[in-house]
Each structure stands twice: as C-alpha cells, then as structure tokens.
Residue frames as a rotation matrix with the C-alpha (Angstrom) as fourth column:
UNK 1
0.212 0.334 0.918 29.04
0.973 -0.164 -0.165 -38.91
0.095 0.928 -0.359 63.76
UNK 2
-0.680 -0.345 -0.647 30.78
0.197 -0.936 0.292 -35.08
-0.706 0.072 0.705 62.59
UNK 3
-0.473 0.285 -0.834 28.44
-0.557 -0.830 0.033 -33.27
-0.682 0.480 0.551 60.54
UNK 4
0.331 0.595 -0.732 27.17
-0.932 0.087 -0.351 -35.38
-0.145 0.799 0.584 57.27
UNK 5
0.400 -0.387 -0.831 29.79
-0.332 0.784 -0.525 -38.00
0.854 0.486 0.185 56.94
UNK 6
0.968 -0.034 -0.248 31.13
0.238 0.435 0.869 -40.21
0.078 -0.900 0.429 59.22
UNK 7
0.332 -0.825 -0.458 35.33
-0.937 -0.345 -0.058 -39.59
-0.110 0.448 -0.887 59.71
UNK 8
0.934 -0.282 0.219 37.13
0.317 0.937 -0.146 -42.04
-0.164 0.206 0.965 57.74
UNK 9
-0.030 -0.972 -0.234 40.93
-0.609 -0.168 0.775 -42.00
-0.792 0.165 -0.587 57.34
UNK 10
-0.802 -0.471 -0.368 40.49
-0.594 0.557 0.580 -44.45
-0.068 0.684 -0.726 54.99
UNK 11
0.027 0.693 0.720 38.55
-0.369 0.676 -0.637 -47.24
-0.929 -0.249 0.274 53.51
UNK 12
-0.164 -0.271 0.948 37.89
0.647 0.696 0.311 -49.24
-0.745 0.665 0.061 49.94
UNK 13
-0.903 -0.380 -0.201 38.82
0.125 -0.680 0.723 -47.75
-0.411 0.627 0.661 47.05
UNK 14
-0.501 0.700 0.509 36.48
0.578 -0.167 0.799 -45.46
0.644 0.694 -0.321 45.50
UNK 15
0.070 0.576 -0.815 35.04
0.960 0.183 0.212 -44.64
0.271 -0.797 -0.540 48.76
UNK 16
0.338 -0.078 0.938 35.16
0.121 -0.985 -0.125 -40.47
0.933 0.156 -0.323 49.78
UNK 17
-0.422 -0.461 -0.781 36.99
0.884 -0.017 -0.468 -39.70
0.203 -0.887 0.414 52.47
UNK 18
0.872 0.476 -0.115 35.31
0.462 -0.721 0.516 -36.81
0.162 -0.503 -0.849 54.85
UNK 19
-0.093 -0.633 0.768 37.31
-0.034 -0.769 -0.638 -33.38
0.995 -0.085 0.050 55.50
UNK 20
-0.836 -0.148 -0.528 37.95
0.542 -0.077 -0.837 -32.10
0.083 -0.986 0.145 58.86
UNK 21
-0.327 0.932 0.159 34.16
-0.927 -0.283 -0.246 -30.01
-0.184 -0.227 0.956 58.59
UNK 22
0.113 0.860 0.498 32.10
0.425 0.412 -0.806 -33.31
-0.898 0.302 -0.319 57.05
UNK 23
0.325 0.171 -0.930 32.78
-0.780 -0.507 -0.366 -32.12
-0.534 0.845 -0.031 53.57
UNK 24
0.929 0.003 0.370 33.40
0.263 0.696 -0.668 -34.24
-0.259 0.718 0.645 50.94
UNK 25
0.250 -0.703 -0.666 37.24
-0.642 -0.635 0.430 -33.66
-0.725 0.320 -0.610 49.96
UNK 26
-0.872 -0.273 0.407 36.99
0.098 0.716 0.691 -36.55
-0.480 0.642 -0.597 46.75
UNK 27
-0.154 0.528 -0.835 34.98
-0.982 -0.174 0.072 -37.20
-0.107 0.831 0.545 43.72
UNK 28
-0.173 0.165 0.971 33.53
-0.042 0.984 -0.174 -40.38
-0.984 -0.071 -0.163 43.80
UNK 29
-0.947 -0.320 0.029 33.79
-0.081 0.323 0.943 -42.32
-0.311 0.891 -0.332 40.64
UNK 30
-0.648 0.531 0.546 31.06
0.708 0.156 0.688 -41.97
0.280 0.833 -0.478 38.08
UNK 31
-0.423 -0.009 -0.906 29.76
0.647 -0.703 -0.296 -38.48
-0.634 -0.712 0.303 40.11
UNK 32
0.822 0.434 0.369 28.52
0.566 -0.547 -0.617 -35.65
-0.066 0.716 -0.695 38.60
UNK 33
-0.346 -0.878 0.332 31.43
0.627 -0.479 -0.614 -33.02
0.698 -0.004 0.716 37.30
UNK 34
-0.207 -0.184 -0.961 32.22
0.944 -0.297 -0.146 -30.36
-0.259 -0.937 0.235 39.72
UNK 35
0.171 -0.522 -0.836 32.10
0.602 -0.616 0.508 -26.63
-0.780 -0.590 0.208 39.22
UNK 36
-0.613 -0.738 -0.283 34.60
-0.266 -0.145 0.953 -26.43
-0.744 0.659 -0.107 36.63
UNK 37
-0.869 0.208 0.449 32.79
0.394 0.841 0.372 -28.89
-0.300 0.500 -0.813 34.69
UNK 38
0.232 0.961 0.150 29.25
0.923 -0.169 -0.345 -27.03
-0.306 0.219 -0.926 34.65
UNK 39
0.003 -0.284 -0.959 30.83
-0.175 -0.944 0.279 -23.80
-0.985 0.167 -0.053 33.73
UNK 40
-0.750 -0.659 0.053 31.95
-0.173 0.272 0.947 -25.21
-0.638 0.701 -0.318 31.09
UNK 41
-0.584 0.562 0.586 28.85
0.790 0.559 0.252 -26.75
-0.186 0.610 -0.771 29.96
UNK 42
0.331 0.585 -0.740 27.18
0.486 -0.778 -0.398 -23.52
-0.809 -0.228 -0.542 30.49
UNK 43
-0.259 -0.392 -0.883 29.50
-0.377 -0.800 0.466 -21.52
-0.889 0.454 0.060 28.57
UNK 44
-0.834 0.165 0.526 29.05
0.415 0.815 0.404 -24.04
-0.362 0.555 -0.749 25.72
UNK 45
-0.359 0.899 0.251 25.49
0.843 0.428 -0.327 -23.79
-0.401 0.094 -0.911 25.69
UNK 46
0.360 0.325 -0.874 25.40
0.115 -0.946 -0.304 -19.78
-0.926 0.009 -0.378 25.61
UNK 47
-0.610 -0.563 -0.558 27.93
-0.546 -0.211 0.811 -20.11
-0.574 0.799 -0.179 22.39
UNK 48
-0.864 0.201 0.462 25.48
0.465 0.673 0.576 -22.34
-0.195 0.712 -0.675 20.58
UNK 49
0.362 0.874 -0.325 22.44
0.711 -0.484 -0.510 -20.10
-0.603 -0.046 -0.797 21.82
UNK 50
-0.007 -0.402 -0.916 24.34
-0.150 -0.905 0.399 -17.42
-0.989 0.140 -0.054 20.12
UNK 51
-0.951 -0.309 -0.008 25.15
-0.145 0.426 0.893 -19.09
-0.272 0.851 -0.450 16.74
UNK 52
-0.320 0.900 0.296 21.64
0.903 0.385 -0.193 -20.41
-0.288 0.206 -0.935 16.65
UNK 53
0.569 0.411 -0.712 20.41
0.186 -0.908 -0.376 -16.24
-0.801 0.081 -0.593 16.93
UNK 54
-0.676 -0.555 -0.484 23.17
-0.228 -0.467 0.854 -15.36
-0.700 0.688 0.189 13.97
UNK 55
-0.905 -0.043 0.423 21.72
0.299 0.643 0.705 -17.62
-0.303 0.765 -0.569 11.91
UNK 56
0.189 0.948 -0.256 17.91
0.825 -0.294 -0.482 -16.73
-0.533 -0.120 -0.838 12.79
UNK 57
0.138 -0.455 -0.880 19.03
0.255 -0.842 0.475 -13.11
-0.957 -0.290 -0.001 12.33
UNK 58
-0.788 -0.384 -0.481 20.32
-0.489 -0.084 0.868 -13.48
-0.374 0.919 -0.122 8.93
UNK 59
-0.511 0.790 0.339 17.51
0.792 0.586 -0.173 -15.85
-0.335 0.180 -0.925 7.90
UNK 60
0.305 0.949 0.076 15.34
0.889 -0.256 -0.380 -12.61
-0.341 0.183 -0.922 8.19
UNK 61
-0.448 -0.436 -0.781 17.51
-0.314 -0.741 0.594 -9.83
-0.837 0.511 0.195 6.59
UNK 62
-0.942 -0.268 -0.203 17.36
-0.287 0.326 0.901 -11.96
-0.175 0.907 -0.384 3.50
UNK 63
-0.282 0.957 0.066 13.47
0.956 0.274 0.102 -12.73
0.079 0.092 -0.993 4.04
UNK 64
0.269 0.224 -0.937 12.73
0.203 -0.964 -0.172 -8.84
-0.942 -0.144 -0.305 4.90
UNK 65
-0.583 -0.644 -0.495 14.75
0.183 -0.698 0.693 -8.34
-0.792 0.313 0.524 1.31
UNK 66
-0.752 0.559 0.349 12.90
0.556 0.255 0.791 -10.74
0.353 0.789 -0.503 -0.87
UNK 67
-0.178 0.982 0.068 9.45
0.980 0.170 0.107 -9.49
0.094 0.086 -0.992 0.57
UNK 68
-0.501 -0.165 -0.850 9.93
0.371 -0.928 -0.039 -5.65
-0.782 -0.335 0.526 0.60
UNK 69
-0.913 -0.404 -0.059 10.29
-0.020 -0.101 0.995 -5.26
-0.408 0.909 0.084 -2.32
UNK 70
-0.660 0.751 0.028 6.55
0.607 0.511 0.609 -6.86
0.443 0.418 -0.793 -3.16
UNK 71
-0.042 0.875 -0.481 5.04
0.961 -0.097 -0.259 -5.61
-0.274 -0.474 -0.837 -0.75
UNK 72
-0.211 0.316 -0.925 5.89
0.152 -0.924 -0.350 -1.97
-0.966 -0.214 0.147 -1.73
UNK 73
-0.980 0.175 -0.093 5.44
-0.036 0.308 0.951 -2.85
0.195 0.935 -0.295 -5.32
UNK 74
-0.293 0.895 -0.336 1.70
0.944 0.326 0.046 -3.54
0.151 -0.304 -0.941 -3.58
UNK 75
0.177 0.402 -0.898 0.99
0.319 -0.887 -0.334 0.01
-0.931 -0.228 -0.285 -2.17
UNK 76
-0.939 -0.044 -0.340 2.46
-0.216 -0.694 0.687 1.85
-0.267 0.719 0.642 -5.71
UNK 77
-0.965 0.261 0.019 0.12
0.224 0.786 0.575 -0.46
0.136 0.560 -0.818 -7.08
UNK 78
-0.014 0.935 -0.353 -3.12
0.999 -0.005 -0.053 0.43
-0.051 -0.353 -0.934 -5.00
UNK 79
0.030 -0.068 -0.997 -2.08
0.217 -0.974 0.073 4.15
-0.976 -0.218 -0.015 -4.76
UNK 80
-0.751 -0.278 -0.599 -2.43
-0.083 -0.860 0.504 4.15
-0.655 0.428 0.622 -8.45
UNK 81
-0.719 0.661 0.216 -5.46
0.505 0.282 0.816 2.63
0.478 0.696 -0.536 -8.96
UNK 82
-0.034 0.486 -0.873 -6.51
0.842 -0.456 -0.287 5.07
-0.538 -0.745 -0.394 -6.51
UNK 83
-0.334 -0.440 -0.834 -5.67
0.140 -0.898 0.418 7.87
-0.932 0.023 0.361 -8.71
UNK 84
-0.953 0.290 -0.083 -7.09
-0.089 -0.005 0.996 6.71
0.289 0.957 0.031 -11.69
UNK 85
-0.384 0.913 -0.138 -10.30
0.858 0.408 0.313 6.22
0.342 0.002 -0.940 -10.40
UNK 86
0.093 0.339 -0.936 -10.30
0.758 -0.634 -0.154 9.29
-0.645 -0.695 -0.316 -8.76
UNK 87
-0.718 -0.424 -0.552 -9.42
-0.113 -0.712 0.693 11.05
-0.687 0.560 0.463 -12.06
UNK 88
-0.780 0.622 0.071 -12.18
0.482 0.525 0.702 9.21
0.399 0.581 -0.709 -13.48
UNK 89
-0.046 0.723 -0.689 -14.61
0.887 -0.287 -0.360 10.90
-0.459 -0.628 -0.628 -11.24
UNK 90
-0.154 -0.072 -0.985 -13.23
0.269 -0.963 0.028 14.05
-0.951 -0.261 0.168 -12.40
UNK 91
-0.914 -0.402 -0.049 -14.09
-0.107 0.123 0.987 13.35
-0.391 0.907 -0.156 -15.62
UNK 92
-0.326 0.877 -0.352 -17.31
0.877 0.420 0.234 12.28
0.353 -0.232 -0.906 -14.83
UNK 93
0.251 0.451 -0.857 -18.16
0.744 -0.656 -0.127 15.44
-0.619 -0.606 -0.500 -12.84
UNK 94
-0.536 -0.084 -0.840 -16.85
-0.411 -0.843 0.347 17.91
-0.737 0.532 0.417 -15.85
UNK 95
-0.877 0.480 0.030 -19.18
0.219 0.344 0.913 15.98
0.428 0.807 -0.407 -18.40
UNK 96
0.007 0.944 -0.330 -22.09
0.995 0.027 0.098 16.37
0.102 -0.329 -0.939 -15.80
UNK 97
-0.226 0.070 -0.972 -21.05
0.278 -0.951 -0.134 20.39
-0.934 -0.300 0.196 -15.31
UNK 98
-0.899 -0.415 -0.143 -20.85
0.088 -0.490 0.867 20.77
-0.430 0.767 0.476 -18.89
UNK 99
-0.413 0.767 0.491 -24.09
0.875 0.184 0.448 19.10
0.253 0.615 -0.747 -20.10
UNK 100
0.164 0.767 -0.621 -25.71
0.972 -0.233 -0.032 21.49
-0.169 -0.598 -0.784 -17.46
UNK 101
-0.525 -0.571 -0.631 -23.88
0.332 -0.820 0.466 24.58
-0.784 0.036 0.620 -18.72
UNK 102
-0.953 0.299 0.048 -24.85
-0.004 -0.172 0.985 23.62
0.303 0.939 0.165 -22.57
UNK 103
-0.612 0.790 -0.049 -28.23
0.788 0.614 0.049 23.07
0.069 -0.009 -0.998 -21.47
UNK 104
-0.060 0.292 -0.954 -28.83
0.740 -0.629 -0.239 26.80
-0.670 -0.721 -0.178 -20.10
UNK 105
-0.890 -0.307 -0.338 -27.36
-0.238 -0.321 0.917 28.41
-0.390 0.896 0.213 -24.20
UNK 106
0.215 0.977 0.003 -29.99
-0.134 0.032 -0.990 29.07
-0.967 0.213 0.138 -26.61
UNK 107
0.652 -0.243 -0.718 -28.19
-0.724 0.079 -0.685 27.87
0.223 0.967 -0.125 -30.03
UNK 108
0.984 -0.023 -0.175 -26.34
-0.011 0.982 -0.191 25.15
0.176 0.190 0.966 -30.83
UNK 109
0.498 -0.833 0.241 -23.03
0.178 -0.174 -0.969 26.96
0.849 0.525 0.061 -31.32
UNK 110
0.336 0.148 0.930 -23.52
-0.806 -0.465 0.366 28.42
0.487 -0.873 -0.037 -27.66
UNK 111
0.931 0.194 0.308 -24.29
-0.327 0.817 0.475 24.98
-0.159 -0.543 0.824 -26.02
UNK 112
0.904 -0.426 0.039 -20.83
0.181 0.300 -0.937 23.89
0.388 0.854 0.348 -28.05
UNK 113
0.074 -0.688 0.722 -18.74
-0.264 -0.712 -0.651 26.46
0.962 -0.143 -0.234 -26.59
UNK 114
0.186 0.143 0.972 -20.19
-0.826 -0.514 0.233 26.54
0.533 -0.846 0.023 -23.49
UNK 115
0.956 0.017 0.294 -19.94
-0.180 0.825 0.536 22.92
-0.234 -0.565 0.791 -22.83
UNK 116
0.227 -0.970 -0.094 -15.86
0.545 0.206 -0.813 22.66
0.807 0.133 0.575 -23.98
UNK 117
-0.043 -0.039 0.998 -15.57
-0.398 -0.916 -0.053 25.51
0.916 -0.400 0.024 -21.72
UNK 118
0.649 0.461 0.605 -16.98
-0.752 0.272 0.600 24.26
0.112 -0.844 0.524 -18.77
UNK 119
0.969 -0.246 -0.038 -15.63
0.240 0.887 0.395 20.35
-0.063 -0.392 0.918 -18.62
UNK 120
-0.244 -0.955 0.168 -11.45
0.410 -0.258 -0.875 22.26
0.879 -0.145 0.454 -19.40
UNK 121
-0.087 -0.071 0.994 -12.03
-0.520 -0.847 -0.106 24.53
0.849 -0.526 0.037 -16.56
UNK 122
0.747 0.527 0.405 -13.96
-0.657 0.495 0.568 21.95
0.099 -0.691 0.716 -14.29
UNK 123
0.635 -0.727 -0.261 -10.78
0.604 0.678 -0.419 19.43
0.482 0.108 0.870 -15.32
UNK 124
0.265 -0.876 0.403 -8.65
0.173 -0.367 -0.914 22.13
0.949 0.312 0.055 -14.57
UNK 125
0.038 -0.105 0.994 -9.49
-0.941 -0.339 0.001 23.40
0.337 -0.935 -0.111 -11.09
UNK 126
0.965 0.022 0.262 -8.85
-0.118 0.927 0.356 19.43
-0.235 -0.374 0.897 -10.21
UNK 127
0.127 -0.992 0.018 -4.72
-0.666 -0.072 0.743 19.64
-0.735 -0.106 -0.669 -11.77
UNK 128
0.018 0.283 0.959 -6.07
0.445 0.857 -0.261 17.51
-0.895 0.431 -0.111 -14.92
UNK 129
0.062 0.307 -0.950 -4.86
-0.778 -0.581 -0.238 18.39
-0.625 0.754 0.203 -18.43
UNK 130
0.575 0.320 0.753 -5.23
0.109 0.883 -0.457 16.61
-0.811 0.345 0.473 -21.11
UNK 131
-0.187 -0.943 0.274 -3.01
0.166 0.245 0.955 15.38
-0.968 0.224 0.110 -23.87
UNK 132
-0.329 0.390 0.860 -2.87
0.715 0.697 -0.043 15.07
-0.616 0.601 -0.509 -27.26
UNK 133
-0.681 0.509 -0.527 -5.30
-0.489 -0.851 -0.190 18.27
-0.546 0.128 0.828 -27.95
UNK 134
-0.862 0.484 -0.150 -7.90
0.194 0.588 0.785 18.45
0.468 0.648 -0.601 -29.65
UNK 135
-0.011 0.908 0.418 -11.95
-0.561 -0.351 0.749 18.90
0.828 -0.227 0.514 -28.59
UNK 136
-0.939 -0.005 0.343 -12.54
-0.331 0.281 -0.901 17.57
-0.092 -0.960 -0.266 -24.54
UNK 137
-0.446 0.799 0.404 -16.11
-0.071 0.418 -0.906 17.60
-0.892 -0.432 -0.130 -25.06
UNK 138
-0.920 0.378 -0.106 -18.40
-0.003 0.264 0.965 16.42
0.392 0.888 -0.241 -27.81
UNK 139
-0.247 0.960 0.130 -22.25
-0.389 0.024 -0.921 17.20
-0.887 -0.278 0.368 -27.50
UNK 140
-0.950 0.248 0.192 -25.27
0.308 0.618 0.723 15.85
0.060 0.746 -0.663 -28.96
UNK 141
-0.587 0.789 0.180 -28.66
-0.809 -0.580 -0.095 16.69
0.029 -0.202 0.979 -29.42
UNK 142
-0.888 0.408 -0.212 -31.47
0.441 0.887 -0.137 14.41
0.132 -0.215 -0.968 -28.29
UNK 143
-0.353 0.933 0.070 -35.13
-0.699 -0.313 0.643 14.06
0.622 0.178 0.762 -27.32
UNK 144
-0.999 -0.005 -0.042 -36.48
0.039 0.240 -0.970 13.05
0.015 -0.971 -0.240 -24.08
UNK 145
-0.346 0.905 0.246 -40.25
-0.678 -0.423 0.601 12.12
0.648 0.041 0.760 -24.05
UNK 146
-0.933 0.104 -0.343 -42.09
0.357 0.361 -0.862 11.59
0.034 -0.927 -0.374 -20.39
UNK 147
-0.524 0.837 -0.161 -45.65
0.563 0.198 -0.803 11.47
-0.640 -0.511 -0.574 -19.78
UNK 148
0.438 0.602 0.668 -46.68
0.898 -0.320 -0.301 12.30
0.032 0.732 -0.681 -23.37
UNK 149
0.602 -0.332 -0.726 -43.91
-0.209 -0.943 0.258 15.53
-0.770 -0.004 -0.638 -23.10
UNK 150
0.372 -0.899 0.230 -41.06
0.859 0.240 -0.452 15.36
0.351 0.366 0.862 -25.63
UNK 151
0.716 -0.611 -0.339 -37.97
-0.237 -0.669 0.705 17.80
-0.657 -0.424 -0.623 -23.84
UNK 152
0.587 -0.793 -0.160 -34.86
-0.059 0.156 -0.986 18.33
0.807 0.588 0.045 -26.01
UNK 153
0.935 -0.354 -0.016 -31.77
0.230 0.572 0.787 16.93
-0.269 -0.740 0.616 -24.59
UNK 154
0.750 -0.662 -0.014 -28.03
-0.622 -0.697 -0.356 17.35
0.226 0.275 -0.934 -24.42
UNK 155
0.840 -0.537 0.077 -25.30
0.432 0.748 0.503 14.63
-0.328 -0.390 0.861 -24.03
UNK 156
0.576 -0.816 -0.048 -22.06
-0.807 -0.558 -0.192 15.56
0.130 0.149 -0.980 -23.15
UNK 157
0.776 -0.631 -0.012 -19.16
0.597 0.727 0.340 13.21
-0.206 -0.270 0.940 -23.50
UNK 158
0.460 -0.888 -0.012 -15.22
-0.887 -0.458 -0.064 14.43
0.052 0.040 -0.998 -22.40
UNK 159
0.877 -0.479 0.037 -12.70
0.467 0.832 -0.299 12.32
0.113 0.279 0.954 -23.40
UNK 160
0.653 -0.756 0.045 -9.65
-0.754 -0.654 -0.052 13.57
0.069 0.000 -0.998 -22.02
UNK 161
0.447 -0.715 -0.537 -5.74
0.576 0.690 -0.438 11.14
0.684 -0.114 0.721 -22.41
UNK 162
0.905 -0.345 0.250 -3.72
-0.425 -0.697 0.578 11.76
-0.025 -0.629 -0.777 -19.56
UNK 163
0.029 -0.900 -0.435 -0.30
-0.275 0.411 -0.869 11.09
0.961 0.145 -0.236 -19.29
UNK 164
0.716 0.225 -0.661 0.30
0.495 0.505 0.707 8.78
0.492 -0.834 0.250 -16.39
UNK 165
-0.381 -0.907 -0.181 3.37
0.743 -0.183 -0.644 10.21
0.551 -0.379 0.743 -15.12
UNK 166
-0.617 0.248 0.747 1.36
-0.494 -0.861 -0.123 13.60
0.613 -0.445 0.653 -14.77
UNK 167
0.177 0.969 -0.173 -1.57
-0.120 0.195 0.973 11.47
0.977 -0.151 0.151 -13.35
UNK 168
0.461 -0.202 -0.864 0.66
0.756 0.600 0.262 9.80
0.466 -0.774 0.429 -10.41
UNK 169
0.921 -0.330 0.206 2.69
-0.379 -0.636 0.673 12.86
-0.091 -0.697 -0.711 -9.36
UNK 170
0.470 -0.778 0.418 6.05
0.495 0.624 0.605 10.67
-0.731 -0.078 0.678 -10.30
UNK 171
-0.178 -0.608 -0.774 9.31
-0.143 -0.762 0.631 11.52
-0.974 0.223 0.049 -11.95
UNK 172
-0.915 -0.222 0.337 9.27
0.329 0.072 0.942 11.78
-0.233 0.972 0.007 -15.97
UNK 173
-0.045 0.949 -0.312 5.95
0.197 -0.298 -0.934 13.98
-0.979 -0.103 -0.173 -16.02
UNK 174
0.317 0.158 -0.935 4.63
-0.616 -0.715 -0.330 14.06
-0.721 0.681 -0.129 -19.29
UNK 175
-0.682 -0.714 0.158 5.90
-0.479 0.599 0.641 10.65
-0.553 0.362 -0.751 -20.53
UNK 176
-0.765 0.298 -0.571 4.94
-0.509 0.263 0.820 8.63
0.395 0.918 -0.050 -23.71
UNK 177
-0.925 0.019 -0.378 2.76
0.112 0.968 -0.225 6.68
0.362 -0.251 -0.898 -21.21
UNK 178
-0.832 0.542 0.118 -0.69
-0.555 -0.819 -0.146 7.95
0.017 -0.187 0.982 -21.07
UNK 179
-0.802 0.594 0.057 -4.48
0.513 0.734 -0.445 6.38
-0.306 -0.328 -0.894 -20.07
UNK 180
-0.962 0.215 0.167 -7.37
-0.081 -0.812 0.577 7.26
0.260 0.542 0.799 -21.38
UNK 181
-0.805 0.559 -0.198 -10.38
0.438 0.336 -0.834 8.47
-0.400 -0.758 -0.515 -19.52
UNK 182
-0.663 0.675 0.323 -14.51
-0.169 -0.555 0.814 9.49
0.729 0.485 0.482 -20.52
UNK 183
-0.796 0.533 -0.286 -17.48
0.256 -0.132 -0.958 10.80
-0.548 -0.836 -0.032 -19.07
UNK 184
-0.923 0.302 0.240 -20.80
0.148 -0.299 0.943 11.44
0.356 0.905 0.231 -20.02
UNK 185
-0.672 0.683 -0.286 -23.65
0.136 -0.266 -0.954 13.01
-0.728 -0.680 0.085 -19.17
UNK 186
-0.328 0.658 0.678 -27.60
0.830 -0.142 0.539 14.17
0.452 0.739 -0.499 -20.26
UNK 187
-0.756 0.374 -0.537 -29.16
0.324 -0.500 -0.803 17.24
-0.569 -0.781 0.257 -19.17
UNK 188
0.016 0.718 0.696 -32.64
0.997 -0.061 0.040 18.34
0.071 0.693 -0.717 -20.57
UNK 189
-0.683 -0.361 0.635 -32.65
0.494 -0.869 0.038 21.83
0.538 0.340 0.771 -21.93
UNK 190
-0.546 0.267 -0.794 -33.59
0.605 -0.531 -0.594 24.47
-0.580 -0.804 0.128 -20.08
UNK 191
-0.287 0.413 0.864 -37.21
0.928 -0.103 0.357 25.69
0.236 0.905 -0.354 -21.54
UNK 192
0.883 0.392 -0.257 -37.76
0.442 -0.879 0.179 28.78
-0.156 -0.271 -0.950 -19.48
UNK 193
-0.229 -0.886 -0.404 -33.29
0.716 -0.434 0.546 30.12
-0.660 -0.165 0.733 -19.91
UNK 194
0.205 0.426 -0.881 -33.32
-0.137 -0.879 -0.457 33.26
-0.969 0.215 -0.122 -20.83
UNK 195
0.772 0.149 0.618 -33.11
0.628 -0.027 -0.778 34.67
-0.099 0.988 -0.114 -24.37
C-alpha cells in the first residue's frame, strides 16, 4: 500500500487508477464534478443572488413612491390642524383680554372701544389678522346674581376669518380660502374702577 490507494496499472472499467503520489488521476463515473464544475455552480448562484436583489430593489423604489407621498400628505395634514387650533386659542385669549379691558370703562361706549381695541392688538402681537373687516369684537351687557348679589356683566365675543394661506405660512398668502374662528368670554364689571 502507497499513500491512499493501492497502485493499479490497470483494472475494470470504471475503476480509478492511482497517480504516482496516491492521488486519484480519473473521475469515476457518476462522481461529483470537479473544480471546474463547482465554480461554475457558484458563479451561477451569485448571478441569480444578484437578479433576485434588482428585483427586491426596485420592488421598493416603487413602494417608497406610492407611500411618500401619503405619508407626507399626513404631517401637512397634522401640522395644520395644529395651527388652527392654536389660532383658536388666540382667539380665545383676545376675547378673555378684551372682556377684562371692557370691564375696567365706565360707559358703554368706553367698554365698546376698549374691548375692539384690546382683542386687534392681543390678535395682533400673535401675527393674526383678520379678513373681511368689519367689528372683531361684539359685547354685551348682562347680569350676574350670586349669593343674593346681582354684578353687571360683560360678554365679549371676537369673530375673526382668517385666510388659510396666511394661517399656514404657505405660498398664495391671502387666498380666497379662509376659516373662520370665535371666542368668547364674561368678565363682571369692575365696581370699585375708577371714575
């Protein structure tokens, strides 16, 4: 015996003849392929792994296009119901400065003034104008009665239209498109304010 195989010069067909180390120098019938043969299959396999990734690849360009789109359609969406509500506040908070303004006036005409006054300014120092013109605020007179008191009251309501375009900060400021927002407050009149 030389290494692995036994030497043969020969024998029945099919049969591997041993090299001069004990190597195999034949391919026995039905074998596995040599070498050559697994390269091959390799190389193969990496071209299909490839193709398979194009395809993947593209797959999600064309998913990524359709679903942009929506999704930032989603954020405009929340970012301007963020803005209206928050303009709503400010609407709310110049109806509650005004009442408290008119409330402090000793005449009617005063209380009038003083509350339009107040809820424009209070809109303004927030970047809020309103459309449209016309009166912002609108007062009433009332009557508050607690523990057998009766207090005169004020109600302010501001009704200001805004124009969305100005509301969002977006291009075409000042377009035909416009939302309307109110606020309203009560304050009870101030019975000691001066004369």
């Amino acid at each position: 015996m030389s290494g692995r195989f036994r030497r043969r010069t020969g024998g029945p067909a099919g049969t591997p003849a041993a090299g001069p180390t004990g190597t195999l120098t034949g391919t026995p019938a039905g074998s596995p392929a040599g070498p050559p043969a697994r390269w091959a299959r390799a190389f193969a396999a990496r071209r299909v792994a490839r193709s398979a990734h194009g395809r993947d690849g593209g797959g999600l360009a064309v998913e990524a296009a359709i679903v942009a789109p929506a999704v930032v359609g989603l954020i405009l969406v929340a970012v301007a119901a963020g803005r209206v509500q928050t303009a709503a506040g400010t609407v709310e908070a110049a109806a509650r400065s005004a009442a408290r303004t008119a409330s402090l006036e000793r005449d009617a005409t005063a209380m009038e003034a003083a509350a339009e006054k107040s809820a424009e300014d209070s809109m303004a120092q927030q970047g809020m104008h309103c459309v449209g013109g016309g009166k912002t605020a609108t007062l009433t007179h009332g009557e508050l009665v607690s523990h057998g008191i009766t207090m005169a009251t004020v109600t302010v309501s501001v009704r200001c239209e805004v124009a969305l375009a100005d509301l969002l900060g977006g291009p075409g400021r000042g377009g035909p498109l416009s939302k309307t927002l109110t606020g309203s407050f009560v304050s009870v009149v101030d019975r000691y304010r001066g004369g």
